[in-house]
N, C-alpha and C positions, 0 to 999 in steps of 0.2 A: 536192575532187572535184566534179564535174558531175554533177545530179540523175541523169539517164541512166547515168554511172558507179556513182553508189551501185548503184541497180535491178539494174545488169549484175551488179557483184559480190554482191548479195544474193541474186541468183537460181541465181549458183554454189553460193552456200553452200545454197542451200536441196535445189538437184540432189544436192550431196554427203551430203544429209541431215546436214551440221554445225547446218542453222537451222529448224525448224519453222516454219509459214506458218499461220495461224486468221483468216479475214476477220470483218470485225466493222462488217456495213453496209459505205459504202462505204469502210473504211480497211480495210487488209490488216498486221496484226501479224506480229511477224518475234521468236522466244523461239529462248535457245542451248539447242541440244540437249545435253545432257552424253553422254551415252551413245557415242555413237561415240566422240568425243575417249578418253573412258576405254577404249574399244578400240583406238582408237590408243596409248594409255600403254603399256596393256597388252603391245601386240603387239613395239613398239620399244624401249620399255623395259623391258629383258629384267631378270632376278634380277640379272645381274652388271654391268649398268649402275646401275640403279637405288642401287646404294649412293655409287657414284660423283657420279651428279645429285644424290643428297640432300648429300651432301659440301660440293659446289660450294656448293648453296643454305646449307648452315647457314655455309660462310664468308664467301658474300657476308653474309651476316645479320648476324655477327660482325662485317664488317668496314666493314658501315652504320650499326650502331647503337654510338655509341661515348658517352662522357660526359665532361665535363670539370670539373676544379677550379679555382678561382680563387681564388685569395690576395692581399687589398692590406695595404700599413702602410707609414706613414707615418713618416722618419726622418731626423733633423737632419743632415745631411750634403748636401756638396755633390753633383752628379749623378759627376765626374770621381773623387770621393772614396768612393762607393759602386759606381760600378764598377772601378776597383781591387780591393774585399774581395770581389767577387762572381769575377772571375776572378784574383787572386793565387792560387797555392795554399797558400803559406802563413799568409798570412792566412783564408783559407775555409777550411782546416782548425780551425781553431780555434772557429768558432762550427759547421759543417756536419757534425755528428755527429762529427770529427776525421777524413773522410774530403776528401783535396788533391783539387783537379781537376785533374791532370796532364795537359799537353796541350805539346806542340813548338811551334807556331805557333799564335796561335788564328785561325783562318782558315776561311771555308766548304769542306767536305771533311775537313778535319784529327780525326781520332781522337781520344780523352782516355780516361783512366780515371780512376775513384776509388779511393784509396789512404789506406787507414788508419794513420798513423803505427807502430800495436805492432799492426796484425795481418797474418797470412801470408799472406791472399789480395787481391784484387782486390775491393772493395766495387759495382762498377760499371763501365757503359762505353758510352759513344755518340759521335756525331756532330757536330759542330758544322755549323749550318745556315745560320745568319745570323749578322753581326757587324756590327752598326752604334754604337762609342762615341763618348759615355756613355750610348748611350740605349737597346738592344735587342740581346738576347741569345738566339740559339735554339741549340737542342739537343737530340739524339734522348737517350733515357736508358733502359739495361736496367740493372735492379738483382739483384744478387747477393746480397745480405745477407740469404739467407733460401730455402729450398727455393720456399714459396709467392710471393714476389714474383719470382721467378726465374723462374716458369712465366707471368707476366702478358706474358711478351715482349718488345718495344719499346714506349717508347711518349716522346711529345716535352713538354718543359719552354718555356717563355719569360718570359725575363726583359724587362719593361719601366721604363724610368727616367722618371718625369714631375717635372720639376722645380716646385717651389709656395713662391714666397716664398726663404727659407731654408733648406730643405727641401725631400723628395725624395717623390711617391709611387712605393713600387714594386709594380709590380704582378706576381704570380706564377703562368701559365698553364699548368697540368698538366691535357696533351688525349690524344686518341688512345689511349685509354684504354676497355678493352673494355667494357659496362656490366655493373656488379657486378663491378669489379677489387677484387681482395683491397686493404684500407685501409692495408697495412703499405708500399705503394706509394705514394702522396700521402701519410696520416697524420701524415709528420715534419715535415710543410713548417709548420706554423705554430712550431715548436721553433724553425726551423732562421732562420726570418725573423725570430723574437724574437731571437735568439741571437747577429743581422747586427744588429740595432737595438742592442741591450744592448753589443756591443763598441764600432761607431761612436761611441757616445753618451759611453759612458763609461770604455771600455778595458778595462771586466772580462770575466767569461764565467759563462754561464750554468753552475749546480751542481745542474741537476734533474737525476734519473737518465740518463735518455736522452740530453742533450748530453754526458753524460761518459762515454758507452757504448767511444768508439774512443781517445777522446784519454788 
């Protein structure tokens, strides 16, 4: 804006009593008034609005402030031959809590859920985002296994393959993710990447409690 613009608009504000004017020598101070505006709050933001605005604000808040986790490990496999175990379902059942990631096509758009060999329901279900093999895998993921991670909503996973030598790092990006998400959400992911590491490596399977919760 043009000096002479500023002045024009400062002098509206000042006519509307939105901005107080105190000279000070030759400079002339310009302080926000609160008062009115809080009369304007007031007057527009009636009782049955007002729960509404606050609404809106605490979801934008929500839905700004998010956190994320990251998971890397490091694992003797080719990139072609770890992403196979990440998207087979029969294989990813085996080390991934025993929940398949069932999916028709893997394709951006395409559906999947997770599916636990011996249990009745649905363990999960999201989106598939991105597909790039053997190197990147995205996905929306809501999880079921649980009243409290059930109420965390959606929230999106990514698989990344960086190949090193012999070896693979993967790196495992759980985001969008509200801050202070219940830990029952992210928490299994270091199980579940030991669990990818421990089959490729050597064929067997993890027998801590938790990888043998579904299978």
């Amino acid at each position: 804006m043009t000096r002479f613009g500023v002045m024009k608009h400062l002098k509206q504000l000042e006519e509307a009593g939105l901005v107080v004017t105190k000279r000070r020598g030759r400079e002339k101070l310009h302080f926000l008034n609160p008062v009115p505006i809080r009369l304007v709050h007031d007057r527009w933001v009636s009782k049955y609005a007002e729960p509404w605005a606050a609404g809106l604000s605490d979801l934008k808040k929500r839905l700004e402030t998010t956190m994320e986790k990251v998971f890397e490990i490091y694992i003797h496999a080719t990139p072609e031959r770890l992403w196979d175990a990440i998207v087979d379902p029969e294989t990813r059942a085996k080390y991934n809590f025993g929940a398949a990631m069932v999916v028709d096509q893997l394709e951006p758009g395409a559906h999947f859920e997770m599916m636990a060999p011996k249990a009745d329901h649905v363990l999960g279900e999201g989106e598939i985002l991105e597909v790039d093999p053997p190197h990147r895998l995205v996905h929306t993921m809501a999880a079921y296994f649980s009243d409290e991670a059930k109420a965390e909503g959606t929230s999106r996973v990514t698989w990344e393959i960086e190949p090193i030598g012999d070896s693979c790092k993967l790196t495992l990006t759980h985001d969008q993710l509200r801050e202070g998400a219940n830990a029952q959400l992210y928490g299994g992911w270091p199980m579940v990447l030991s669990g990818l590491k421990t089959w490729l490596e050597s064929g067997e399977l993890l027998t801590t409690p938790g990888s043998l919760m579904w299978s």
